[in-house]
C-alpha positions as a Markdown table, in Angstrom:
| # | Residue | x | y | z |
|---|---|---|---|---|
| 1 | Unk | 75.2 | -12.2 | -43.1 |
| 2 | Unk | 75.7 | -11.1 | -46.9 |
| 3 | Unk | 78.4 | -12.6 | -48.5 |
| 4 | Unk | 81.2 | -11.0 | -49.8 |
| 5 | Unk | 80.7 | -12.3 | -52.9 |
| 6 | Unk | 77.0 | -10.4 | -53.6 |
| 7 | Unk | 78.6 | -7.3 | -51.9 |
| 8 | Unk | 81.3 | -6.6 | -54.2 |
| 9 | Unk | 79.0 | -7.5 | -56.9 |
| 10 | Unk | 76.6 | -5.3 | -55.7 |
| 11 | Unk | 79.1 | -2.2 | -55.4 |
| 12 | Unk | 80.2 | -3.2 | -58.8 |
| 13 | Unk | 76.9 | -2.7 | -60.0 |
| 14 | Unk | 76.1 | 0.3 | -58.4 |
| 15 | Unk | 79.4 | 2.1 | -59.4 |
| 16 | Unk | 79.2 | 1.5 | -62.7 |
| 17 | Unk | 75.4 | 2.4 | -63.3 |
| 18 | Unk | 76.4 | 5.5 | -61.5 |
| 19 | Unk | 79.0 | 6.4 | -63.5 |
| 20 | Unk | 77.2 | 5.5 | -66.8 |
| 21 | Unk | 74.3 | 7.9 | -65.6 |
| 22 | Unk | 76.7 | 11.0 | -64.2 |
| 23 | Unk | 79.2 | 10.3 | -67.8 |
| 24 | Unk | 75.8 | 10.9 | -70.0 |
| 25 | Unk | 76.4 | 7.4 | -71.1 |
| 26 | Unk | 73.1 | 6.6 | -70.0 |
| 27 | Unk | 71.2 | 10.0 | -70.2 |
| 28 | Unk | 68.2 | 11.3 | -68.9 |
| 29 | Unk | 64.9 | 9.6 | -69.9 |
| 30 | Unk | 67.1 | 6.3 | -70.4 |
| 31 | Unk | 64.9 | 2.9 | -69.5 |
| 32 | Unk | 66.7 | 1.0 | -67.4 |
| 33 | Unk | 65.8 | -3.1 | -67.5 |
| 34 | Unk | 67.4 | -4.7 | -65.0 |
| 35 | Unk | 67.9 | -8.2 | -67.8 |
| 36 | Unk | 69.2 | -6.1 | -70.3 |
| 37 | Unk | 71.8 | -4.2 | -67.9 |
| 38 | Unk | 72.7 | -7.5 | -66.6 |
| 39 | Unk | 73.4 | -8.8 | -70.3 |
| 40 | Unk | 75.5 | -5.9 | -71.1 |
| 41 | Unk | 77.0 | -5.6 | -67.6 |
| 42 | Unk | 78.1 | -9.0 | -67.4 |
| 43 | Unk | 76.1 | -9.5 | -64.2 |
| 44 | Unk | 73.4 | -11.1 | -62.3 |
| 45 | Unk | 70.1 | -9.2 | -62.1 |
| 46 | Unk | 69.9 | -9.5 | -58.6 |
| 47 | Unk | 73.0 | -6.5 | -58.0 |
| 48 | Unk | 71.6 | -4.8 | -60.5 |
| 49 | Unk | 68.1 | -4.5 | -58.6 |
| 50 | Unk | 70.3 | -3.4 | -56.1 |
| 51 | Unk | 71.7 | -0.9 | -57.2 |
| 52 | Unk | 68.6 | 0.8 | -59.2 |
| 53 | Unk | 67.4 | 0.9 | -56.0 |
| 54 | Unk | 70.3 | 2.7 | -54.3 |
| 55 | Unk | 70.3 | 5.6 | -57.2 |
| 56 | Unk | 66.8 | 5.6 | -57.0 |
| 57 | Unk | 67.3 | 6.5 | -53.0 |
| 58 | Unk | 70.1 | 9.5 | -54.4 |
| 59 | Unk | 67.9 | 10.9 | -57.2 |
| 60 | Unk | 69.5 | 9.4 | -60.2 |
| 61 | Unk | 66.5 | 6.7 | -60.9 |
| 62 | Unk | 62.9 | 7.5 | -60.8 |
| 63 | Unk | 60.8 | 4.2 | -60.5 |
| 64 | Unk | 56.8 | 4.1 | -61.3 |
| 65 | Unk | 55.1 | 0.7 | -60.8 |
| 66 | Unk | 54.1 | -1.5 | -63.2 |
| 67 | Unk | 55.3 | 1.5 | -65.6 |
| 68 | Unk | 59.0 | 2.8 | -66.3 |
| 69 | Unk | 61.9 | 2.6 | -64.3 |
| 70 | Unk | 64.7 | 5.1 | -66.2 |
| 71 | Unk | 67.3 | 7.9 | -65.6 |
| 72 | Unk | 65.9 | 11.4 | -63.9 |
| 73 | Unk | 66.3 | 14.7 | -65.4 |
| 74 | Unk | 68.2 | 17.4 | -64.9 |
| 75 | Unk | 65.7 | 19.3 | -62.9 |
| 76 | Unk | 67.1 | 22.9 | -62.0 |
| 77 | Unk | 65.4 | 23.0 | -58.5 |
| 78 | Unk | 67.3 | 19.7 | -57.2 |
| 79 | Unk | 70.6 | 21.0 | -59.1 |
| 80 | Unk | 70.2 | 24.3 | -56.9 |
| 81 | Unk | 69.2 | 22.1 | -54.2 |
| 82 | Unk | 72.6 | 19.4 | -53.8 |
| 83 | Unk | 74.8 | 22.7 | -54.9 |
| 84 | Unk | 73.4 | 24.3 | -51.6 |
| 85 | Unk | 74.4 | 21.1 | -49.3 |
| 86 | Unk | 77.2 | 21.0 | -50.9 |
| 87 | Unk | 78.3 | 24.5 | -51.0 |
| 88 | Unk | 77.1 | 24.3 | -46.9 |
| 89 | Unk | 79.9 | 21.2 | -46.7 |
| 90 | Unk | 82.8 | 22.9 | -48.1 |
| 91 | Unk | 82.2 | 26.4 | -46.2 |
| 92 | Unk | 82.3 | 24.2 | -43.6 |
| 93 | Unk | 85.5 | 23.0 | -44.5 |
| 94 | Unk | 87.1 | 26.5 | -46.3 |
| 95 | Unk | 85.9 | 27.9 | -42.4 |
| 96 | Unk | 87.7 | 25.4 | -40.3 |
| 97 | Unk | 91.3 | 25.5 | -42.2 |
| 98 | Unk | 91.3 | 28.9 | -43.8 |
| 99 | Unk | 93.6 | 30.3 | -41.1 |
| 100 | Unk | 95.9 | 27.3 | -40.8 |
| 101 | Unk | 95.7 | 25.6 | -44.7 |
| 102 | Unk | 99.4 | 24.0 | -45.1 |
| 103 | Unk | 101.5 | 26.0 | -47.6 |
| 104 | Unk | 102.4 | 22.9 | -49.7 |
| 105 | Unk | 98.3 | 22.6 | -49.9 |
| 106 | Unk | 97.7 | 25.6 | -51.3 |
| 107 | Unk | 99.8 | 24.8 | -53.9 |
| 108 | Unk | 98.7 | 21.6 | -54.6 |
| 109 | Unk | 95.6 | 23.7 | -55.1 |
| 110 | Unk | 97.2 | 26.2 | -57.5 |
| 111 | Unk | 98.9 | 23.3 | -59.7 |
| 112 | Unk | 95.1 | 21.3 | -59.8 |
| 113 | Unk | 93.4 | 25.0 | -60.9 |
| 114 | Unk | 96.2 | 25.7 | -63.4 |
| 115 | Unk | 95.0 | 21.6 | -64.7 |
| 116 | Unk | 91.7 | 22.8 | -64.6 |
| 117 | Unk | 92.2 | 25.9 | -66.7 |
| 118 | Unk | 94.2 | 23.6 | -69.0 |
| 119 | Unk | 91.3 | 21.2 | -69.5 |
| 120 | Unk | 88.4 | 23.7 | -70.1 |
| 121 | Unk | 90.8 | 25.6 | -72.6 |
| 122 | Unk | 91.0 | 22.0 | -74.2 |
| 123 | Unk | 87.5 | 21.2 | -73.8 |
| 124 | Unk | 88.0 | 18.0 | -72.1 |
| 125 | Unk | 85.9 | 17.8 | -69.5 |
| 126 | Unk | 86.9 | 14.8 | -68.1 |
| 127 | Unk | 89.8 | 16.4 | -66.8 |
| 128 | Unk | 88.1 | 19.6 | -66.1 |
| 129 | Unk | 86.0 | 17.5 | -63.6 |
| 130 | Unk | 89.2 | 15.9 | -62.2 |
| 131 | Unk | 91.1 | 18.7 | -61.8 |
| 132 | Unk | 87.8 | 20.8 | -60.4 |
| 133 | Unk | 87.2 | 17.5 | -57.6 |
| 134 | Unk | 91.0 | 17.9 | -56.6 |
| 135 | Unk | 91.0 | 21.4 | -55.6 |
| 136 | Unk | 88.3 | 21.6 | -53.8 |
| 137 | Unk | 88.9 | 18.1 | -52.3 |
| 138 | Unk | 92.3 | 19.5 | -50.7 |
| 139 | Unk | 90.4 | 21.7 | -47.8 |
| 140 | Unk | 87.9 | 19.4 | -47.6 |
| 141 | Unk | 90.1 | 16.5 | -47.0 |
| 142 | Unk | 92.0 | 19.1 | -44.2 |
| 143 | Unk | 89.3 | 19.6 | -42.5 |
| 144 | Unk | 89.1 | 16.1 | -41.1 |
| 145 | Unk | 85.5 | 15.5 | -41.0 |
| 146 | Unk | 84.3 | 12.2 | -42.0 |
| 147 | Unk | 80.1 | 13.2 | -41.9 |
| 148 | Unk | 80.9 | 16.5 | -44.6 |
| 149 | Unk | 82.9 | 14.1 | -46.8 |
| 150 | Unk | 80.4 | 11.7 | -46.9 |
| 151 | Unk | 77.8 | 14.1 | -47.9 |
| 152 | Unk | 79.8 | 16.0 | -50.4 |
| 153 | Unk | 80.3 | 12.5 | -52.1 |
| 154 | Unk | 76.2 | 11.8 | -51.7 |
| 155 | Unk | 75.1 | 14.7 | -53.1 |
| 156 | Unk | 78.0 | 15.3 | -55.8 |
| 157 | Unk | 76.2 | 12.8 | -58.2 |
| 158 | Unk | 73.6 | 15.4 | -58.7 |
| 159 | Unk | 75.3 | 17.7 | -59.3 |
| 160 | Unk | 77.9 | 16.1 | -61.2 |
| 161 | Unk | 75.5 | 16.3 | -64.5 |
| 162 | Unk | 75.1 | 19.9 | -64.4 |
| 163 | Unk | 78.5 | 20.9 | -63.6 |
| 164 | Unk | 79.5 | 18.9 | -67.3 |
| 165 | Unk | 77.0 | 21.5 | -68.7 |
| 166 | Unk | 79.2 | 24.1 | -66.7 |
| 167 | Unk | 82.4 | 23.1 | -68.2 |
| 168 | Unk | 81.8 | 23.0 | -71.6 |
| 169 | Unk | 79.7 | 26.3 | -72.0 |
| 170 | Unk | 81.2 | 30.3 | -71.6 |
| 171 | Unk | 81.4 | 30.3 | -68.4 |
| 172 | Unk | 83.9 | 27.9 | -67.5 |
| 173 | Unk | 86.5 | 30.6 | -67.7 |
| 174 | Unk | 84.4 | 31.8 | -64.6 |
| 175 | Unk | 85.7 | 28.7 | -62.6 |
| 176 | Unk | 89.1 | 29.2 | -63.1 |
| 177 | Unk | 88.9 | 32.6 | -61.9 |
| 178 | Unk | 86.9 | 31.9 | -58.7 |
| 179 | Unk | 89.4 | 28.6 | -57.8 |
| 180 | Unk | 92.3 | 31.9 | -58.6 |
| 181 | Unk | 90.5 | 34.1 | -55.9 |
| 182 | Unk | 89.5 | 30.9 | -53.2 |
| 183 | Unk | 92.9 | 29.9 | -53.3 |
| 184 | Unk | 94.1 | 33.4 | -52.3 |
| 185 | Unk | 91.6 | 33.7 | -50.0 |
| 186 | Unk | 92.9 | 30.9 | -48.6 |
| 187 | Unk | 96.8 | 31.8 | -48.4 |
| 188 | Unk | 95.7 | 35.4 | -47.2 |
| 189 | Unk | 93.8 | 33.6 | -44.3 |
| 190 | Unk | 91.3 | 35.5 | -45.1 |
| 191 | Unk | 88.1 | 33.4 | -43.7 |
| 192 | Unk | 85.5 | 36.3 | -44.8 |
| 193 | Unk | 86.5 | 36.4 | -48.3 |
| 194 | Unk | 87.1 | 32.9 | -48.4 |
| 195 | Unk | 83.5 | 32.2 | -47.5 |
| 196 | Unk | 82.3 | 34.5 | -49.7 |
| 197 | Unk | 84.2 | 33.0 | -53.0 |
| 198 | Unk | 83.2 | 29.7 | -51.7 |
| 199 | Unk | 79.3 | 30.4 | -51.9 |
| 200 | Unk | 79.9 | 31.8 | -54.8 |
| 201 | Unk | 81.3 | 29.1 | -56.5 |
| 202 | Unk | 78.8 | 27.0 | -55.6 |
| 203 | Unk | 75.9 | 29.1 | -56.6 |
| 204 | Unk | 76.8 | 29.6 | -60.2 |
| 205 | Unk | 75.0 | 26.5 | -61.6 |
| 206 | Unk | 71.6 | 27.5 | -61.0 |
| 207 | Unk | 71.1 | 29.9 | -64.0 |
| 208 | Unk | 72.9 | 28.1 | -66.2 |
| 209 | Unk | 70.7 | 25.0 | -65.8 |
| 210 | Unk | 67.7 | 27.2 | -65.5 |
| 211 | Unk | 68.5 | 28.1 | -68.5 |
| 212 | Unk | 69.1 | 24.6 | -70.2 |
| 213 | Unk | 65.8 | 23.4 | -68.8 |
């Protein structure tokens, strides 16, 4: 049995390679050598193994033998690709509560956009990314299903990179409006529309990565 020890190490590792990776702080084409990240992580090399090999499993590492281990590209295809799954996850979702969604929810939802719009206008995307991952978290998180959470948070990674991309260009203006009409959607129990705003929120990144690449 692993202890707990090497397991909290391990996750330690792990989240904060991820989060290096998704914040641009390693960015793509980065080498990654596990005795050097375990110098400047103040960790073992044995966790970090671990954990280049979990990213490595979600898309964020690319390993070659003998040859490079380092940070993947932004590839356009595998953007479009985790957008889809997750786009599939929160229809899911925006489906199964759009006809019962709490009141005090959809304004939860309303105050995150209106922190959203705040943060683009500011160009901090930290924020922006916050405030984007709380409003669509809020029907998510009502719909109760424990398999669509776990994908959106497998696949977010992905798209995590092009979605900072997203927030700092022209069109972030576009994401403020599209969280405006979802949420109304939503109070309007409107499933149809709300569907329809939610695929479309979700299929915005393509071109603009396509068009970065």
């Amino acid at each position: 049995m692993e202890s707990i020890g090497r397991h909290l190490l391990r996750d330690a590792a792990y989240g904060r390679l991820k989060g290096a990776i998704v914040d641009g702080t390693l960015p793509p084409g980065s080498a990654l050598r596990p005795d050097e990240l375990a110098t400047r992580l103040g960790l073992s090399k044995a966790p970090i193994r671990d954990a280049i090999a979990r990213l490595t499993s979600e898309g964020l590492v690319e390993t070659k033998p003998q040859s490079y281990t380092r940070v993947t590209e932004v590839v356009a295809k595998e953007v479009e690709d985790a957008a889809a799954v997750l786009g599939a996850m929160h229809a899911l979702a925006v489906r199964h509560v759009a006809e019962t969604l709490a009141t005090d929810l959809l304004e939860a939802m309303r105050v995150a956009n209106a922190r959203f719009a705040e943060a683009v206008a500011a160009g901090d995307v930290e924020a922006a990314l916050a405030a984007d991952d709380e409003v669509h978290a809020i029907p998510l998180a009502a719909y109760g299903n424990a398999a669509a959470s776990g994908t959106v948070e497998r696949y977010t990674p992905l798209v995590r990179r092009a979605e900072r991309l997203l927030f700092t260009s022209p069109q972030a203006g576009r994401s403020v409006r599209l969280h405006d009409d979802l949420i109304s959607a939503l109070a309007a129990r409107d499933v149809s529309r709300a569907s329809a705003v939610n695929a479309e929120i979700w299929g915005h990144l393509h071109p603009l990565i396509e068009g970065r690449s």
